[in-house]
C-alpha positions as CSV (number, residue, x, y, z in Angstrom):
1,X,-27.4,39.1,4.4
2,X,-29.0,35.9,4.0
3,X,-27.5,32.5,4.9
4,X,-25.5,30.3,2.7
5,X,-26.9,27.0,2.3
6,X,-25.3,23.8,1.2
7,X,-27.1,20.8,-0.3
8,X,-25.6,17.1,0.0
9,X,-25.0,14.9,-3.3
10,X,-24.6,11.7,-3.5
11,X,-21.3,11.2,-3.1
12,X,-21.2,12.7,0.4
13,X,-24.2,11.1,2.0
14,X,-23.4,9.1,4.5
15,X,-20.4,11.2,6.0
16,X,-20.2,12.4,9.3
17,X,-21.2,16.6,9.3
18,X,-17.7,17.5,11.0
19,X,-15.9,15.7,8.8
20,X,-18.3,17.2,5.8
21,X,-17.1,20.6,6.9
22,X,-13.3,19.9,7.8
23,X,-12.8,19.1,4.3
24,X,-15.3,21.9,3.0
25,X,-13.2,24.4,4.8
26,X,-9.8,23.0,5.3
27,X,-8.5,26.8,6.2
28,X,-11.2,26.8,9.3
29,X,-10.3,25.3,12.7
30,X,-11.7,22.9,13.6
31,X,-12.5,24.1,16.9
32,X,-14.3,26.6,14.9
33,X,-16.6,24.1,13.1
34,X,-17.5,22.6,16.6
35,X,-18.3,25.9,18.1
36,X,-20.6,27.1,15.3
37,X,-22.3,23.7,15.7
38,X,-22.7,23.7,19.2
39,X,-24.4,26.8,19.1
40,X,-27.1,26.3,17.1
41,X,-25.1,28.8,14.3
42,X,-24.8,25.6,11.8
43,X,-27.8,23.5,11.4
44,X,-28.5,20.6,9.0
45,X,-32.6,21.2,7.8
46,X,-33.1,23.9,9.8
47,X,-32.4,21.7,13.1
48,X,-29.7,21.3,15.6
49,X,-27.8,18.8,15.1
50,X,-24.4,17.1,16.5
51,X,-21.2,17.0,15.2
52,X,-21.7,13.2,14.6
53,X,-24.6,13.4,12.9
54,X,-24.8,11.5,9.6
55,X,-25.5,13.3,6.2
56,X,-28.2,12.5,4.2
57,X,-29.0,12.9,-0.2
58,X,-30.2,16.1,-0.2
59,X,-29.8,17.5,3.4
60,X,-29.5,21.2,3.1
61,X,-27.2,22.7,5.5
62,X,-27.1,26.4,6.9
63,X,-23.7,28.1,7.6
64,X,-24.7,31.8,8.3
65,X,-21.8,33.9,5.5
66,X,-21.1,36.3,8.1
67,X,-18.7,33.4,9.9
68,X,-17.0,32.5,6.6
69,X,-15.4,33.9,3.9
70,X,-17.0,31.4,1.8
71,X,-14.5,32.9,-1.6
72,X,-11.4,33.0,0.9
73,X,-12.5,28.9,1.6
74,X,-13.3,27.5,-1.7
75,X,-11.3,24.1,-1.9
76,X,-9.6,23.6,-5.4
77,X,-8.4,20.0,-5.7
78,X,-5.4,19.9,-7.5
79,X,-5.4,16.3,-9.1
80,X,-1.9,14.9,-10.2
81,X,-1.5,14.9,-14.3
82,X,-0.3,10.4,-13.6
83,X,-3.5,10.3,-11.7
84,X,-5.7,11.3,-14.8
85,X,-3.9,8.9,-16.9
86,X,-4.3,6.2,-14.8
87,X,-7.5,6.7,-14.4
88,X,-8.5,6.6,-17.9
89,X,-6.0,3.4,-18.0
90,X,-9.1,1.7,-15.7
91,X,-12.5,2.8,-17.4
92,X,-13.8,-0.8,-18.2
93,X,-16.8,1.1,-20.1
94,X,-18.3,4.3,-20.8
95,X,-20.9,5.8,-22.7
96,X,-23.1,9.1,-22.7
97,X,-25.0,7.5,-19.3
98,X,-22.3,6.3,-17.1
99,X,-18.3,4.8,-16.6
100,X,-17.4,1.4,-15.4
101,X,-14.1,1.7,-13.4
102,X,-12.2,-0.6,-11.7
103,X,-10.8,0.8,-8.8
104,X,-7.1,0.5,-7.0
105,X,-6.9,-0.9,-4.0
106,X,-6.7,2.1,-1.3
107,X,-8.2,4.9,-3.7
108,X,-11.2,6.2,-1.7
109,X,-14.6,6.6,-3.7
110,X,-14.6,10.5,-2.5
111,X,-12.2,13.1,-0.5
112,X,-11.8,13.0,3.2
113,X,-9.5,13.9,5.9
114,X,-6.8,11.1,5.2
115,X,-7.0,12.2,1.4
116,X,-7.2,15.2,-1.0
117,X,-9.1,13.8,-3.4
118,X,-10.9,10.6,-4.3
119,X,-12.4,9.0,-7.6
120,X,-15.0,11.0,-7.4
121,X,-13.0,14.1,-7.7
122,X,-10.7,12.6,-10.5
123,X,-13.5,11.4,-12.6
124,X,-14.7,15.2,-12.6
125,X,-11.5,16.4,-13.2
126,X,-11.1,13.7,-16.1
127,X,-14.0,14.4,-17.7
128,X,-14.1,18.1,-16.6
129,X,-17.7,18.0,-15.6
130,X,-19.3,18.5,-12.2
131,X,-22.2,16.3,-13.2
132,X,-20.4,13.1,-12.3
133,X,-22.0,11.1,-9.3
134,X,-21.2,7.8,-7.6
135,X,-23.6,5.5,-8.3
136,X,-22.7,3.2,-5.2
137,X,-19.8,2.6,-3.3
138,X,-16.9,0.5,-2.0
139,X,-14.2,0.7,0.2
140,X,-11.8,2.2,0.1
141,X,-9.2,-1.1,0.6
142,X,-11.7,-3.2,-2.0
143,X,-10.8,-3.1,-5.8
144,X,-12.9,-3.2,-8.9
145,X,-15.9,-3.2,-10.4
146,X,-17.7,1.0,-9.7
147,X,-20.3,3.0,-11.6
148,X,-20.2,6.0,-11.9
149,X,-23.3,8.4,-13.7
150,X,-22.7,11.1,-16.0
151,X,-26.4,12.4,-15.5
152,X,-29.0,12.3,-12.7
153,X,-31.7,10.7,-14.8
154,X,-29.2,7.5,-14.9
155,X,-28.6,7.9,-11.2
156,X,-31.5,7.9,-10.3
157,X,-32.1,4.7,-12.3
158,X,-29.4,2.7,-11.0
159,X,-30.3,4.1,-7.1
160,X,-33.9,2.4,-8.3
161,X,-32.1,-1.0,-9.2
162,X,-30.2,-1.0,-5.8
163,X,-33.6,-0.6,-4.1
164,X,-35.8,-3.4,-6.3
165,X,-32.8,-5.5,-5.9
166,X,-31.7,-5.8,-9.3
167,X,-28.3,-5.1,-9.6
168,X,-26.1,-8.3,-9.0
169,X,-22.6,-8.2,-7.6
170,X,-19.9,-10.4,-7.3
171,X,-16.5,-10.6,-5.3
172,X,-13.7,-12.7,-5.4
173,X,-11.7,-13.2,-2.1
174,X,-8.3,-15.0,-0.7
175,X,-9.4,-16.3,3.1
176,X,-7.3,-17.3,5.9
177,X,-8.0,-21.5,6.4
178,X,-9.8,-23.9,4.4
179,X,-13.3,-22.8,3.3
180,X,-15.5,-26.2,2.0
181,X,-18.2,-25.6,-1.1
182,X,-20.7,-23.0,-0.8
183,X,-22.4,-21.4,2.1
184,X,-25.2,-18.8,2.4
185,X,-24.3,-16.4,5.6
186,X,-27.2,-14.3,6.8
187,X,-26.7,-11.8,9.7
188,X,-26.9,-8.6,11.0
189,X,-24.7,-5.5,11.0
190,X,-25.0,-3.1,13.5
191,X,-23.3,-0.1,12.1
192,X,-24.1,2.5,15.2
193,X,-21.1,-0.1,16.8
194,X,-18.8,1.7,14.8
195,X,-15.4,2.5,16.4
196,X,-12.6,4.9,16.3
197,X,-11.4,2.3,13.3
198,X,-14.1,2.4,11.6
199,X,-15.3,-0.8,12.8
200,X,-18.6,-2.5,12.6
201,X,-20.1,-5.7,14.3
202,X,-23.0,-8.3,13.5
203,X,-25.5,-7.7,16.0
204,X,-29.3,-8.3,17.1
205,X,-30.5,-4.6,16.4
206,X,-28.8,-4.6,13.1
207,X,-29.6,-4.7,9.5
208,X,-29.9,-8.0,7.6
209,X,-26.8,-8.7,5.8
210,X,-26.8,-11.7,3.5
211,X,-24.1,-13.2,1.4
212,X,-23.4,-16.7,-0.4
213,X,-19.6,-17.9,-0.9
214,X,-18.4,-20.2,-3.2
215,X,-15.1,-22.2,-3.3
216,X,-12.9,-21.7,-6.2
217,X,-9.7,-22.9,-5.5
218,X,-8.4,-24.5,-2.6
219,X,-4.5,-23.2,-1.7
220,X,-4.0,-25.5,1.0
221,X,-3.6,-22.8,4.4
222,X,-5.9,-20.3,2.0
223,X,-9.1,-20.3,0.4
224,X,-9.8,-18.5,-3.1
225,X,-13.9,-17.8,-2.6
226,X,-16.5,-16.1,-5.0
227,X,-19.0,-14.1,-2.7
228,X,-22.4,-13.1,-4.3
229,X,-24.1,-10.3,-1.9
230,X,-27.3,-9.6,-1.7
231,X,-27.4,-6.3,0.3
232,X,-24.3,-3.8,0.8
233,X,-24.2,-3.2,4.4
234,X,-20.7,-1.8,5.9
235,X,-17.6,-4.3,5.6
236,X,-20.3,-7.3,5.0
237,X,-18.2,-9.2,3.6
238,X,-15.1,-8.8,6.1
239,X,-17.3,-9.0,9.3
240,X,-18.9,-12.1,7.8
241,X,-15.5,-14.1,7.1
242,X,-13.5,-13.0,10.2
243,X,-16.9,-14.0,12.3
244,X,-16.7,-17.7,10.5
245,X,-13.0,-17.7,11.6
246,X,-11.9,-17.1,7.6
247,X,-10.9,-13.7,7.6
248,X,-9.4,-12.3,4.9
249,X,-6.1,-11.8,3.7
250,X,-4.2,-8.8,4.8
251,X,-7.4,-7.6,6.5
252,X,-6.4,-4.7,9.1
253,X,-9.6,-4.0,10.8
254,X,-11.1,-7.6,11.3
255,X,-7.9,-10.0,10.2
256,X,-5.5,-12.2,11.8
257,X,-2.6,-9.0,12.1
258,X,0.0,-11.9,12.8
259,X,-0.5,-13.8,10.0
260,X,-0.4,-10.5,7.7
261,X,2.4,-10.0,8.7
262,X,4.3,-13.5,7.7
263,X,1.8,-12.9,4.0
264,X,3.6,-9.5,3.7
265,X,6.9,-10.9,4.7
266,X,6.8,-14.0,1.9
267,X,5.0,-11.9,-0.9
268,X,5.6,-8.1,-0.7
269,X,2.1,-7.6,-0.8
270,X,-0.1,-5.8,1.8
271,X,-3.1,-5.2,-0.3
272,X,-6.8,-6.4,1.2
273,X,-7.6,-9.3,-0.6
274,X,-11.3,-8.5,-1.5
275,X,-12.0,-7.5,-5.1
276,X,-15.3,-6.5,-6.7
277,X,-15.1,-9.0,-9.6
278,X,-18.4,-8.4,-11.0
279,X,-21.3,-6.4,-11.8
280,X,-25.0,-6.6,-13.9
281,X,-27.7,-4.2,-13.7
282,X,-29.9,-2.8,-16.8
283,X,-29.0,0.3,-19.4
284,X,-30.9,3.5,-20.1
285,X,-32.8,1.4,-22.8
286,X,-33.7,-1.3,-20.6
287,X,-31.0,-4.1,-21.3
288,X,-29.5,-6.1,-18.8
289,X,-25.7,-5.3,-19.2
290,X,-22.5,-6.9,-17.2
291,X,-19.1,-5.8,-16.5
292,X,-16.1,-7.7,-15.0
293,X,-13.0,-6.1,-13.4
294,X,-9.5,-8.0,-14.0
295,X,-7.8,-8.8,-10.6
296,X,-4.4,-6.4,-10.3
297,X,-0.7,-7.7,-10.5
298,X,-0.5,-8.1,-6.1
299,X,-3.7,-9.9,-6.3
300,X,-2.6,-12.5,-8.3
301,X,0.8,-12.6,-6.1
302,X,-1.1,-13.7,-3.5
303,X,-2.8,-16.3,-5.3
304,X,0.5,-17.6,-7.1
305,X,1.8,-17.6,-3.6
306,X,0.2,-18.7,-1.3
């Protein structure tokens, strides 16, 4: 009996190989999972790895079929009929190459432990295709502007953009205090500091991180900022403001948690306020196209309020 093998996509590279295989097999234990990897019984290209070891586009991974009951474990995600029509609510564009959507605040890019399903899944379900990929991501607390590609030969096009640096994208952001004209920010993010939470922190040994803000409105106490970026490390943007002393509104991981809570208290709204505004990059044909994402209704509380 030979081994089954799994390859990673796109959409799951990057994730941790536990957590890969907690949501793969939801009907395993977990103490299972560990087990199989601690002996050697699950390896990630043909070498043993650790639980905590980070997927990569591609990486083929070896469960022997003896240990599962890989029929018994195959995960259907059952997507809510309002989530389909809500997602084809927020398609911004779409043709035969790829979907412009502009994401919800807390809907993550793909499925995890803290969710059944993520756009990834309801895209696929949507279009009822399997050839849908993320093109890039966001997080999960950030709305607007993602791609998505309905064929690898776009994919791999727009992956080529991200790496020339030719695909330009902007945010718009509320900040805590009074930020003054525009400032480039150019750091490092160390993502191996990453907590429990999901945390990251600028740091010598990390990658460069660079970012220029731009003051759109002053609100007195806040600050309504345009941010272009210029590489997409984890939480840039976040990391960057808090570390200025600006962090953003209703920011749970790096923001000032007494002041959210006085925001939420005056405007109902608990929403990060970090939105991905804007994004240009160049068609199957060559042409330089661009797509902007309306903010959503608590977005533009905040900024009517505050």
């Amino acid at each position: 009996m030979s081994d089954k093998n799994l390859r990673i996509t796109e959409d799951h590279a990057g994730r941790r190989l536990d957590n890969f295989l907690f949501n793969v097999y939801k009907s395993l234990p977990k103490s299972k999972i560990y087990n199989m990897i601690r002996k050697g019984e699950i390896r990630v290209n043909s070498g043993r790895i650790k639980p905590s070891r980070k997927l990569h586009l591609d990486d083929e991974i070896r469960i022997p079929p003896y240990l599962i009951n890989f029929d018994e474990n195959e995960v259907i995600i059952k997507i809510p009929p309002s989530r389909i029509k809500e997602y084809w609510k927020s398609i911004l564009f779409e043709n035969n190459d790829y979907i412009v959507f502009n994401k919800d605040p807390e809907l993550s890019v793909h499925s995890g432990s803290n969710n059944q399903f993520g756009l990834i899944d309801i895209s696929r379900a949507a279009h009822e295709s399997d050839e849908i990929d993320l093109c890039h991501r966001i997080d999960k607390s950030t709305s607007g502007c993602i791609v998505l590609a309905k064929n690898k030969k776009f994919l791999r096009n727009f992956h080529t953009q991200l790496k020339d640096d030719k695909i330009t994208k902007k945010y718009e952001a509320i900040l805590m205090g009074q930020f003054k004209g525009n400032q480039r920010i150019e750091t490092k993010i160390d993502s191996s500091t990453k907590e429990f939470l999901h945390k990251v922190q600028e740091g010598s040994e990390g990658k460069a991180a660079i970012s220029e803000f731009k003051l759109i409105n002053n609100l007195g106490s806040y600050s309504h900022v345009e941010i272009l970026i210029f590489t997409g490390r984890m939480h840039q943007i976040r990391v960057q403001s808090a570390n200025i002393n600006l962090p953003i509104v209703n920011d749970k991981k790096y923001g000032d948690f007494a002041t959210n809570k006085l925001i939420f208290k005056e405007t109902g709204v608990s929403r990060l306020a970090l939105h991905s505004s804007f994004i240009e990059f160049y068609d199957q044909e060559g042409l330089k196209v661009s797509y902007k994402a309306p903010i959503d209704k608590e977005f533009g509380i905040l900024l009517g309020k505050l």
